[in-house]
C-alpha positions in Angstrom: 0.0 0.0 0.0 1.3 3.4 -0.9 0.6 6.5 1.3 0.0 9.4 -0.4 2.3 12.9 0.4 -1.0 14.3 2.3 -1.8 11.4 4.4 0.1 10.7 7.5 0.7 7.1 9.6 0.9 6.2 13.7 0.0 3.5 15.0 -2.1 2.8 18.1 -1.5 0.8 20.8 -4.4 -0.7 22.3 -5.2 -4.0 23.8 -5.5 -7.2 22.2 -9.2 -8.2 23.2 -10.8 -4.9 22.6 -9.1 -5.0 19.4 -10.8 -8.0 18.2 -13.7 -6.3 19.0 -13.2 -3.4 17.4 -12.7 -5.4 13.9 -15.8 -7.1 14.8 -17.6 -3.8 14.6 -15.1 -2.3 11.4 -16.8 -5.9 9.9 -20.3 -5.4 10.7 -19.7 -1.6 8.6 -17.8 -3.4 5.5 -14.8 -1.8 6.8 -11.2 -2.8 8.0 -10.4 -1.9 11.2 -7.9 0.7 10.0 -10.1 2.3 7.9 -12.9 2.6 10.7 -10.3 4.2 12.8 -9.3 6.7 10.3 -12.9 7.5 9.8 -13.5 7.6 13.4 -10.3 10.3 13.9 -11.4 12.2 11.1 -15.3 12.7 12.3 -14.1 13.6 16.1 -11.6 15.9 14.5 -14.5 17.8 12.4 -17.0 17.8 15.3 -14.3 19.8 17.1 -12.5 22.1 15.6 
Protein backbone atom coordinates (compact mmCIF):
# COMPACT_ATOMS: atom_id res chain seq x y z
CA UNK A 1 0.00 0.00 0.00
CA UNK A 2 1.33 3.44 -0.88
CA UNK A 3 0.62 6.48 1.34
CA UNK A 4 -0.02 9.44 -0.44
CA UNK A 5 2.31 12.89 0.41
CA UNK A 6 -0.96 14.35 2.27
CA UNK A 7 -1.78 11.35 4.41
CA UNK A 8 0.10 10.75 7.53
CA UNK A 9 0.73 7.10 9.64
CA UNK A 10 0.87 6.24 13.67
CA UNK A 11 -0.02 3.49 15.01
CA UNK A 12 -2.09 2.75 18.10
CA UNK A 13 -1.50 0.80 20.84
CA UNK A 14 -4.38 -0.69 22.33
CA UNK A 15 -5.19 -4.05 23.78
CA UNK A 16 -5.53 -7.23 22.20
CA UNK A 17 -9.19 -8.21 23.19
CA UNK A 18 -10.76 -4.92 22.63
CA UNK A 19 -9.15 -5.03 19.37
CA UNK A 20 -10.84 -7.98 18.22
CA UNK A 21 -13.69 -6.35 19.03
CA UNK A 22 -13.25 -3.36 17.44
CA UNK A 23 -12.69 -5.41 13.85
CA UNK A 24 -15.76 -7.09 14.82
CA UNK A 25 -17.59 -3.75 14.59
CA UNK A 26 -15.06 -2.32 11.45
CA UNK A 27 -16.81 -5.90 9.90
CA UNK A 28 -20.27 -5.42 10.70
CA UNK A 29 -19.71 -1.63 8.57
CA UNK A 30 -17.81 -3.40 5.49
CA UNK A 31 -14.81 -1.76 6.76
CA UNK A 32 -11.22 -2.80 7.97
CA UNK A 33 -10.38 -1.85 11.21
CA UNK A 34 -7.90 0.72 9.96
CA UNK A 35 -10.15 2.31 7.90
CA UNK A 36 -12.92 2.56 10.72
CA UNK A 37 -10.25 4.20 12.82
CA UNK A 38 -9.30 6.68 10.31
CA UNK A 39 -12.92 7.50 9.78
CA UNK A 40 -13.49 7.57 13.42
CA UNK A 41 -10.33 10.29 13.93
CA UNK A 42 -11.43 12.16 11.14
CA UNK A 43 -15.30 12.69 12.28
CA UNK A 44 -14.06 13.65 16.13
CA UNK A 45 -11.63 15.89 14.50
CA UNK A 46 -14.51 17.75 12.37
CA UNK A 47 -16.98 17.80 15.33
CA UNK A 48 -14.35 19.77 17.15
CA UNK A 49 -12.50 22.11 15.59
Amino acid sequence: MVIKKENHRFVVIIEKDIFEQFKILAEKEKRSASNLAAKMIEDYVRKHN
